[in-house]
RODO-2510 file (C-alpha; in nm, 4 decimals, decimal comma):
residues 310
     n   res          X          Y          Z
     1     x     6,1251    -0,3154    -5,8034
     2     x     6,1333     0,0712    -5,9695
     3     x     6,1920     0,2455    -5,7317
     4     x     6,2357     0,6664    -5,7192
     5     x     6,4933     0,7537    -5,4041
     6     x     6,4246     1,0263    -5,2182
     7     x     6,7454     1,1953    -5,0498
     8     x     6,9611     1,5346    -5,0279
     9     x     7,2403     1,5486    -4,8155
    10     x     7,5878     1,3226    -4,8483
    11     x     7,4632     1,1100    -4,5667
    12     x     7,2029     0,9681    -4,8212
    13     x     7,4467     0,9059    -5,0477
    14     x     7,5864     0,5495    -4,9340
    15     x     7,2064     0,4625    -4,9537
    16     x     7,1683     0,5311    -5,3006
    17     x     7,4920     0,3792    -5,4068
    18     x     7,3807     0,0848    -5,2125
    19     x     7,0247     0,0938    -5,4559
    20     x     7,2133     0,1240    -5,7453
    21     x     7,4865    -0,1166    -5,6984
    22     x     7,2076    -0,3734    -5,5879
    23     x     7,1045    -0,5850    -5,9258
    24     x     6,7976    -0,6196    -5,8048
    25     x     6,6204    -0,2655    -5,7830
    26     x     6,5549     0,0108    -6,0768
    27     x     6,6550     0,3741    -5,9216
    28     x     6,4303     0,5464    -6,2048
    29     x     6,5080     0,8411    -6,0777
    30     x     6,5866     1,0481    -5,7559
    31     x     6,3628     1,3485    -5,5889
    32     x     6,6302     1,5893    -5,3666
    33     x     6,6045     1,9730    -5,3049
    34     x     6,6420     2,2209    -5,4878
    35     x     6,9778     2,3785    -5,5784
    36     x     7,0834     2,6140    -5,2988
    37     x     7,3445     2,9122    -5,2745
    38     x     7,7077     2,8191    -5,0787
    39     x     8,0209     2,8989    -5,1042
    40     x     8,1337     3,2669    -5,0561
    41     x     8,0283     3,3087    -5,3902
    42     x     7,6631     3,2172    -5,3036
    43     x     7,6395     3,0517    -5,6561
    44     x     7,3446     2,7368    -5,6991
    45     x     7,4963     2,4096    -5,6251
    46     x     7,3314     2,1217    -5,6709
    47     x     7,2379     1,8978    -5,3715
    48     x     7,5490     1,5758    -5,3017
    49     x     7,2550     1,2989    -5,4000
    50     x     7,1732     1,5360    -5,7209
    51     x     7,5414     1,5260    -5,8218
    52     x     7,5515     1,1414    -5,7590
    53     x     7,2690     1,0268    -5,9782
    54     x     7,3814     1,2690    -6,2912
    55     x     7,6932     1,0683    -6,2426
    56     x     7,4890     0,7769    -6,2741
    57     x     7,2863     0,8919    -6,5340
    58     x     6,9599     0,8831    -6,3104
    59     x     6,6800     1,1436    -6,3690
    60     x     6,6734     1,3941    -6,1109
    61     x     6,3805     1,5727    -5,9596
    62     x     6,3972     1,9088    -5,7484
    63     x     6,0404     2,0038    -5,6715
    64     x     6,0191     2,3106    -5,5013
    65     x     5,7398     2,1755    -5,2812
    66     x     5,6834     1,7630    -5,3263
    67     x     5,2706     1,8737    -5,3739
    68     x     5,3489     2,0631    -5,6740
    69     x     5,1093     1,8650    -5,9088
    70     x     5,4198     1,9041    -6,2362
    71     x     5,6066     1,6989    -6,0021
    72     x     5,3225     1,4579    -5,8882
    73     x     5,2238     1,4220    -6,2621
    74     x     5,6380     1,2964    -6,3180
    75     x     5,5770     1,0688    -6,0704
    76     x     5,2733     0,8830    -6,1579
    77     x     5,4466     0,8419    -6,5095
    78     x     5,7464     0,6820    -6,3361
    79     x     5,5029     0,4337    -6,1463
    80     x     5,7913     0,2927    -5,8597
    81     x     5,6736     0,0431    -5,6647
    82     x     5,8278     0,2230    -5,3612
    83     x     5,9968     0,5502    -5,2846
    84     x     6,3019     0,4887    -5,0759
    85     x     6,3718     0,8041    -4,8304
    86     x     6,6802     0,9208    -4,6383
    87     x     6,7232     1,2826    -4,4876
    88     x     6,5417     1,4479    -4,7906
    89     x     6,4200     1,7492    -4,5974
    90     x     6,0566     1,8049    -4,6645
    91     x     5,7361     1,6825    -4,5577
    92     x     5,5468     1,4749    -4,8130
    93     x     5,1941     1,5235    -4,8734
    94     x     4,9125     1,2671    -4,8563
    95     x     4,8329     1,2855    -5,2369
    96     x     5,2580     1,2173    -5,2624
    97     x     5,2795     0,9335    -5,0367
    98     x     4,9515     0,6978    -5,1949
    99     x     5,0871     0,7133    -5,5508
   100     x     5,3479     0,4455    -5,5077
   101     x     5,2477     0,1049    -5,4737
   102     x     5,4515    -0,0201    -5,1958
   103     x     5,4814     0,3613    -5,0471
   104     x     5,7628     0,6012    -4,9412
   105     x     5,9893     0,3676    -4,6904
   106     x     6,2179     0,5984    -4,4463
   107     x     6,5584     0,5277    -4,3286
   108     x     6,5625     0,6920    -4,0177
   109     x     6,9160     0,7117    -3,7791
   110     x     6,7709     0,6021    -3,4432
   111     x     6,5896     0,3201    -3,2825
   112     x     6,2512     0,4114    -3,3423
   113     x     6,0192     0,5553    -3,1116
   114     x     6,3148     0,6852    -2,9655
   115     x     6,4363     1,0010    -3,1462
   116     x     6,2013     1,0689    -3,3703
   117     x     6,2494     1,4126    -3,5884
   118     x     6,5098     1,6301    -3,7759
   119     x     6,8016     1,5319    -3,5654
   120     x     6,8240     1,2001    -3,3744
   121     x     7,1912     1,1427    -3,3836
   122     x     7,2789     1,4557    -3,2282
   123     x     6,9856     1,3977    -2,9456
   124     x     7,1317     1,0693    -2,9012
   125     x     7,5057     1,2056    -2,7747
   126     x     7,4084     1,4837    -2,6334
   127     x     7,1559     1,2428    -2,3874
   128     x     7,3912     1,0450    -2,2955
   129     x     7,2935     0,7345    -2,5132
   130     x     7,5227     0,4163    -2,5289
   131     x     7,3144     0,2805    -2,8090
   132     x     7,1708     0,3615    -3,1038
   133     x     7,0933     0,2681    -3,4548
   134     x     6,8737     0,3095    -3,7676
   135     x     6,5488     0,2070    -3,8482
   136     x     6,3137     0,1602    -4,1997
   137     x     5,9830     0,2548    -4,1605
   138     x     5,7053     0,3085    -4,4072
   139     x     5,5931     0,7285    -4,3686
   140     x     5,2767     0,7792    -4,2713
   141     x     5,1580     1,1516    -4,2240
   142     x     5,2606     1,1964    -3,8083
   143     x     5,6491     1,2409    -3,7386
   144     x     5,8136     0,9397    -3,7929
   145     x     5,5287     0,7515    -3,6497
   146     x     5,4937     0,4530    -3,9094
   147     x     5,5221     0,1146    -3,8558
   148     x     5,8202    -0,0288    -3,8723
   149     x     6,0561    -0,2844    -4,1306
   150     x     6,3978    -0,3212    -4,0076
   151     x     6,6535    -0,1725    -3,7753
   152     x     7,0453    -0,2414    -3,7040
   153     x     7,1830    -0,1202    -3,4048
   154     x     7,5174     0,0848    -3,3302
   155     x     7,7165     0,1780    -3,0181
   156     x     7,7795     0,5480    -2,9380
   157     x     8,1652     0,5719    -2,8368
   158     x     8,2751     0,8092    -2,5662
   159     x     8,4581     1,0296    -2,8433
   160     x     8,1817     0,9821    -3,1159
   161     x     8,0524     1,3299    -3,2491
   162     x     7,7727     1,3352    -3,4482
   163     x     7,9557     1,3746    -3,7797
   164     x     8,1221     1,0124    -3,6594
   165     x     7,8303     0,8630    -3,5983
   166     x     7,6084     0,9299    -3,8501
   167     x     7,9037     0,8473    -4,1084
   168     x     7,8705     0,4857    -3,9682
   169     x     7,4932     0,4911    -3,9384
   170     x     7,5041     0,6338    -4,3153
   171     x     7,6839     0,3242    -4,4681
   172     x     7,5064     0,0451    -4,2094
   173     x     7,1819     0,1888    -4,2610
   174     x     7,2546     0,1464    -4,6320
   175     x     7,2404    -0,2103    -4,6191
   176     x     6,9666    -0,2255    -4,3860
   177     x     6,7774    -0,0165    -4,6481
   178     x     6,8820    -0,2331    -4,9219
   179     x     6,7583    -0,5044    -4,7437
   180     x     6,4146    -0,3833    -4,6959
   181     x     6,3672    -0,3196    -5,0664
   182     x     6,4338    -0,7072    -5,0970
   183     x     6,1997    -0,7626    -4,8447
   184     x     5,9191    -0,5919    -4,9526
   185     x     5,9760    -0,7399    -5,3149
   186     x     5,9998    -1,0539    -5,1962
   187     x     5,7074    -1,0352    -4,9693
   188     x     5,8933    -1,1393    -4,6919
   189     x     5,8291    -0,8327    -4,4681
   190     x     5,5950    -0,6835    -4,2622
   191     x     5,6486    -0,3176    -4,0828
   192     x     5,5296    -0,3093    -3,6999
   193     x     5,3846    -0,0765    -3,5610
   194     x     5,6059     0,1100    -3,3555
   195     x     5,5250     0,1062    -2,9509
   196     x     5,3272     0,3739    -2,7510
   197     x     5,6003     0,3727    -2,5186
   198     x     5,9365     0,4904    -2,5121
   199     x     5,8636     0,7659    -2,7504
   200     x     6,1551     1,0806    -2,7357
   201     x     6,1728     1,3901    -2,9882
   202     x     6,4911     1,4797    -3,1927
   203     x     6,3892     1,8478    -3,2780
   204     x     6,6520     2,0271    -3,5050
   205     x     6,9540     2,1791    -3,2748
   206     x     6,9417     2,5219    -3,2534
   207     x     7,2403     2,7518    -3,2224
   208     x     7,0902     2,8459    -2,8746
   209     x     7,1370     2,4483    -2,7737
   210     x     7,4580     2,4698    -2,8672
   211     x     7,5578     2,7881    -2,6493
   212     x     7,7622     2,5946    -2,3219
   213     x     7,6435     2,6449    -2,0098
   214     x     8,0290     2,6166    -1,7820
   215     x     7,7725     2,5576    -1,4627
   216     x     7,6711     2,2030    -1,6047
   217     x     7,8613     1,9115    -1,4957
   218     x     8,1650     1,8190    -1,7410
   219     x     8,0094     1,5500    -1,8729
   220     x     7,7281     1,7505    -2,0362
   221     x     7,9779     1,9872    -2,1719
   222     x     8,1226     1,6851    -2,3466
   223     x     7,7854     1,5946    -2,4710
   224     x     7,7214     1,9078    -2,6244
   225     x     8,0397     1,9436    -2,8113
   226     x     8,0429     1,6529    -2,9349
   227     x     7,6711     1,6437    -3,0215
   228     x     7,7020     2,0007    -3,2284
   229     x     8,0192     1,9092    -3,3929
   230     x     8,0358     1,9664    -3,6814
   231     x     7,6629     2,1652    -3,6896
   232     x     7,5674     2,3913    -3,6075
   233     x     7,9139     2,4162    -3,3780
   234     x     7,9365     2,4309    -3,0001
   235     x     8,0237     2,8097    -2,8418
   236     x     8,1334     3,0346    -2,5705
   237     x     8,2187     3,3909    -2,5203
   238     x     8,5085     3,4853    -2,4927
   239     x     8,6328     3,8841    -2,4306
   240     x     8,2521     4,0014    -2,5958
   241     x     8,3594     3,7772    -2,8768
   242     x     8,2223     3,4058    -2,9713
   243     x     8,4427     3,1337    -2,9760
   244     x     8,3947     2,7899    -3,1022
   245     x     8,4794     2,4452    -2,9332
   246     x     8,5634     2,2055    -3,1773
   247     x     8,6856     1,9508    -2,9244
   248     x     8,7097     1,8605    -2,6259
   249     x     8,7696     1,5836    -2,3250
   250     x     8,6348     1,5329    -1,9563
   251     x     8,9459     1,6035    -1,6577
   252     x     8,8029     1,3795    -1,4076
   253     x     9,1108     1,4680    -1,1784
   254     x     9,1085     1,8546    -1,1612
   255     x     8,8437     2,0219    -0,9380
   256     x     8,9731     2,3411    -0,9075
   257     x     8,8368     2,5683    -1,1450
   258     x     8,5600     2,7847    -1,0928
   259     x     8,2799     2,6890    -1,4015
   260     x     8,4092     2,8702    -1,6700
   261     x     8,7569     2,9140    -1,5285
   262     x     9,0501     2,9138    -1,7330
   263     x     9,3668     2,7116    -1,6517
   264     x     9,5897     2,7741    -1,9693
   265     x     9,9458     2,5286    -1,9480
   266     x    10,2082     2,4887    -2,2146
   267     x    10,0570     2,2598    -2,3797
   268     x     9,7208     2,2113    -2,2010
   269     x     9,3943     2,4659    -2,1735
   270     x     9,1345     2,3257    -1,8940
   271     x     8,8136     2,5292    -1,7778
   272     x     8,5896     2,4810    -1,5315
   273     x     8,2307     2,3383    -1,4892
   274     x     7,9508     2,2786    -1,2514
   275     x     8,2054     1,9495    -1,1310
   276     x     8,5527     1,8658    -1,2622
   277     x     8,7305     2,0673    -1,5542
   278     x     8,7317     1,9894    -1,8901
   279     x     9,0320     2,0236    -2,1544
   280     x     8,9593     2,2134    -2,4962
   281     x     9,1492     2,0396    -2,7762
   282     x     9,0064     2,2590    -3,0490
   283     x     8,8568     2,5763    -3,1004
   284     x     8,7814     2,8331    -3,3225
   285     x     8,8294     3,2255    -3,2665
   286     x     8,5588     3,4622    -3,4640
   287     x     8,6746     3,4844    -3,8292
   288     x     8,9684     3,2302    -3,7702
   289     x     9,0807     2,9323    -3,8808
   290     x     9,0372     2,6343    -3,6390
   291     x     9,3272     2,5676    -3,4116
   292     x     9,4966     2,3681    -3,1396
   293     x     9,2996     2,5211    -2,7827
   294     x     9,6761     2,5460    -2,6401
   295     x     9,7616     2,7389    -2,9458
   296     x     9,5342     2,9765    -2,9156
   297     x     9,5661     3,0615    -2,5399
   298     x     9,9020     3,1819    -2,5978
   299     x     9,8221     3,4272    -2,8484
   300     x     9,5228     3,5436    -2,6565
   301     x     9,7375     3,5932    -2,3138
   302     x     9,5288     3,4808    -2,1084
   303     x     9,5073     3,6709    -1,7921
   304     x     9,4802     3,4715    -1,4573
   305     x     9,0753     3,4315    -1,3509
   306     x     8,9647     3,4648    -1,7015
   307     x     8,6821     3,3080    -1,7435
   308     x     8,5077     3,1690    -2,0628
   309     x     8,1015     3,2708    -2,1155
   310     x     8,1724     3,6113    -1,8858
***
């Protein structure tokens, strides 16, 4: 089939390496964001799937809007008969989504109908999830709503954050997307419609979800560093200031710490929740560099009954 992929972040780029390296399927050309400021600099830079099909030699479309009728006009020239998606970042108009034949097919990282929306894989840890997975589904205009092709499944480790995981959703949910395309070609597949039950939301974390609350048990604490690393970044206070937990692991053996109570050891920094302790591995001061948790108790001096969120 031609096919036009629709992607911008390096998560969707073991997707459209797995469309290219294929033999069966004709990337025409890819749709991604526009060219945003980073850096210190704040120069343009061109999106990670926009810098992989140049090197591929694959036309590249950055609409500001995908209803802007210069880049529906592109499109109907390309005819695809589908538009693969994964984590483009923009909501696709009716008038977008009838102009290729087979229609705009969505790899999505979760199980669908649970965790639909902008950020499943972090809404997965941070639940408590054991399993998860992606899913291809053809977009229909609700969230995530359309019936679905194909899913593999994954298991959510206890030390998983939710850069891990979706790095190994990325590159199995590449072949499951793969696979669809063959499927659809070949006539072989039909999407389901997705149950009424079982439905969850995945809204995008905010930096106010990712503010720790000591009085939770441990194991939420866990939860939410590891579901906010690496964005937008689990945090406390510390001293007025905000300081950033990069990692950390569940004490199931100390119970003496007040929640937010810090225990600072030689080599060891524990603090206290709403049930046992947990141990900060790594964390980042305001305007510093991230470092060892132990490492940066000692040059902070930690006073005895310090707390961390006072």
């Amino acid at each position: 089939m031609k096919l036009v992929f629709a992607g911008t972040p390096e998560v969707a780029v073991p997707a459209l390496d797995a469309l290219i390296a294929s033999g069966r399927h004709e990337v025409a050309a890819v749709v991604t964001r526009p060219d945003a400021p980073a850096g210190r600099g704040r120069r343009l830079v061109a999106s990670p799937v926009a810098e992989r099909a140049e090197e591929a030699g694959i036309e590249v479309l950055k609409p500001a809007k995908p209803r802007d009728e210069a880049f529906q006009a592109r499109l109907r020239e390309i005819a695809p008969d589908c538009c693969p998606v994964v984590a483009y970042g923009a909501l696709l108009p009716k008038s977008a989504l009838d102009i290729p034949a087979h229609g705009w097919v969505n790899l999505h990282f979760s199980l669908l109908p649970a965790w639909r929306g902008a950020a499943p894989v972090q809404h997965a840890i941070m639940a408590g999830d054991e399993i998860t997975g992606a899913s291809t589904f053809l977009i229909e205009e609700g969230l995530d709503s359309g019936p679905v092709y194909g899913t593999v499944t994954e298991e959510i480790r206890s030390t998983d954050t939710s850069g891990d995981l979706l790095t190994r959703l990325a590159f199995a949910g590449s072949g499951l997307l793969a696979a669809t395309m063959d499927g659809i070609e070949d006539g072989a597949l039909t999407a389901v419609p997705q149950p009424a039950d079982g439905v969850s939301l995945a809204p995008k974390i905010t930096v106010e979800d990712a503010h720790i609350d000591w009085s939770a048990p441990a194991l939420r604490v866990d939860r939410v560093v590891r579901g906010c690393t690496p964005a937008p970044g689990a945090w406390t206070v510390f001293r007025g200031e905000r300081l950033k937990l990069i990692q950390a692991t569940p004490v199931p053996d100390r119970t003496d710490l007040a929640p937010g109570e810090i225990a600072a050891g030689k080599k060891t920094l524990h603090v206290g929740t709403g049930s046992y302790a947990v141990e900060l591995l790594w964390v980042q001061a305001q305007g510093k560099k991230p470092m060892a948790a132990a490492d940066w108790a000692r040059g902070v001096r930690i006073a005895s009954g310090e707390r961390l969120g006072a």
